[in-house]
N, C-alpha and C positions, 0 to 999 in steps of 0.2 A: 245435096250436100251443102252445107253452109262454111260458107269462110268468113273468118275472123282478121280483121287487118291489122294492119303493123301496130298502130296506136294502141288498139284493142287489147293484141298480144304483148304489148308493152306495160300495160296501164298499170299505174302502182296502186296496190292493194293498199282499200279502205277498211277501218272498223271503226264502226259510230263516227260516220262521216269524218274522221280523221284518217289523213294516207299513216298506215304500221308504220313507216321509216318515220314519219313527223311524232307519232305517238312513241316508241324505243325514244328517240332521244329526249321528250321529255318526262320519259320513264328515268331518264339516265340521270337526267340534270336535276330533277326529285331525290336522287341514291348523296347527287353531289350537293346538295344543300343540306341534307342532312350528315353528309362528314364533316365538310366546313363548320356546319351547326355543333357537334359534337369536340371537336377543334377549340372553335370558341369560349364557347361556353367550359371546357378546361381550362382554357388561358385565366378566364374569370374569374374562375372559383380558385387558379393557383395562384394570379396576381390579388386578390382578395384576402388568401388567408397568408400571403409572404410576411416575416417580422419584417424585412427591409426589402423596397426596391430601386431601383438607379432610377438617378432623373434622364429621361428619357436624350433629352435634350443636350446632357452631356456625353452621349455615348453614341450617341446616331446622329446624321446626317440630316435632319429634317429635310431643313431644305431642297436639298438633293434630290429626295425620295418625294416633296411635293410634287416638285416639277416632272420627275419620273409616272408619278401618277396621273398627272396632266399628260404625256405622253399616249399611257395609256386609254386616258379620256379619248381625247385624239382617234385613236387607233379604233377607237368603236362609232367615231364619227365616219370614218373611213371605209370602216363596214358597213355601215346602214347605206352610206352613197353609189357600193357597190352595189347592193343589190336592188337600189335604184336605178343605178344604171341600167343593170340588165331587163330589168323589169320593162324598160322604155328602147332594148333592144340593143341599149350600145354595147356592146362587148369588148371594145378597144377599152371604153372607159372603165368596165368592169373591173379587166385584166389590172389596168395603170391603177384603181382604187386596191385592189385586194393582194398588189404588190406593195402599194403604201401599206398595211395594215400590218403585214409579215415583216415589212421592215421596221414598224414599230414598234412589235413584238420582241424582235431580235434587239432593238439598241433599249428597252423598257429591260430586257435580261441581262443585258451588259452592264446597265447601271446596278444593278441587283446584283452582279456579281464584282465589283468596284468596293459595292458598300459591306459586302460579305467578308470582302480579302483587307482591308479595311479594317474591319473590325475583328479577323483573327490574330491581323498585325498587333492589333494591340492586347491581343490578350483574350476574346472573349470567344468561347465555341462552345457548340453543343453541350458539353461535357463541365464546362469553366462555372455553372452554378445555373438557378432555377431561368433566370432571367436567359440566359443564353439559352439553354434547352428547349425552352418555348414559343422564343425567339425563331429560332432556325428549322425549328419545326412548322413554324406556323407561316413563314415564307420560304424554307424550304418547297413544302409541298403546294404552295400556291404556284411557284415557278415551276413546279413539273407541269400544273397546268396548263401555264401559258407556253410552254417547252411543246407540248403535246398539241396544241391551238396552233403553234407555229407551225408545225408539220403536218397538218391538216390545212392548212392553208396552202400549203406548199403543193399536196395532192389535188386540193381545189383550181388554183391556180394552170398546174397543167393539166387539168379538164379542161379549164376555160380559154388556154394556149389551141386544145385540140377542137375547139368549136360544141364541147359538151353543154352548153349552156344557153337558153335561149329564154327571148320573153315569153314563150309558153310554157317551158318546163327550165325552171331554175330551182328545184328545192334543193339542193344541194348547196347552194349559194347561200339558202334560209337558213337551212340548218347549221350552217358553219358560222352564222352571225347570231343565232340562239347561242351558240356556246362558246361564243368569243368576249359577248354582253357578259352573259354569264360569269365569266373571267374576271370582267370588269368590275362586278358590280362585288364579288366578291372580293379585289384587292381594296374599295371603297371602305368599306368593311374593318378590312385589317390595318390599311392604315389609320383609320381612325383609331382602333384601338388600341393600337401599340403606338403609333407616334406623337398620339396628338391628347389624349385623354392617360 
């Protein structure tokens, strides 16, 4: 009778030499660059064909929302050093990077919601013309992202509280840094197009 060892009965399923959980999530993040995609490319075609639109610069915060971005830049600095860390085994360091990362997360939304309340104060929501519609949709649903990244980090995190994480099996740590890039690379994106162009 043959036995099978712990590793063995643990081993995360390959297809085409990719582990399934690595391959689902960039199944996922494929579904999510094409929302974003579809997102965009409306904002385009509706700030394209608008008779009139606000100078950006009067109405938003630039500034603010730079350095907000920087934050977020940041914050994905913090993830790659995480899972360097662990990579080389540190886990103390892990833990202290990939609570940096949540906490930048969480103060990158608070200024997002600063410049929301901000800008209903004076008048402008969803509803208030094309500009605000588009607007709020198009960094509304970015911040559910990073809302959703936050709390995924937060489950991350207390795996790596309870010793779940190791220089030989960290995918978990990978994969929460695919989709926190991800995050990133996508508010890149938007701020460019709405605040700066």
């Amino acid at each position: 009778m043959s036995h099978t060892t712990a590793a063995e009965h643990h081993a995360t399923p390959v297809w085409q030499g990719i582990s399934t959980t690595k391959f689902a999530v960039w199944l996922f993040l494929a579904s999510e660059v094409m929302f974003f995609a579809g997102l965009i490319g409306a904002y385009i075609v509706l700030r394209g064909g608008a008779a009139e639109w606000p100078v950006v610069a009067n109405i938003l915060n630039v500034p603010l929302v730079a350095g907000n971005t920087f934050i977020l830049i940041v914050s994905s600095v913090t993830m790659v050093r995480a899972l360097a860390a662990i990579e080389d085994g540190n886990q103390a360091g892990m833990r202290r990077l990939l609570l940096a990362t949540a906490a930048l997360g969480i103060v990158f939304l608070s200024i997002q919601a600063v410049e929301w309340s901000a800008l209903m104060s004076e008048g402008t929501t969803v509803s208030t013309d094309l500009f605000g519609s588009v607007f709020f949709t198009l960094t509304g649903f970015h911040g559910l992202h990073v809302l959703g990244g936050v709390l995924a980090l937060v489950v991350t995190i207390s795996k790596a509280v309870r010793g779940h994480f190791t220089s030989a099996d960290h995918t978990g740590v990978e994969l929460m840094g695919l989709y926190w890039h991800f995050v990133d690379i996508v508010w890149i994106f938007l701020f460019t197009i709405i605040y700066l162009i």
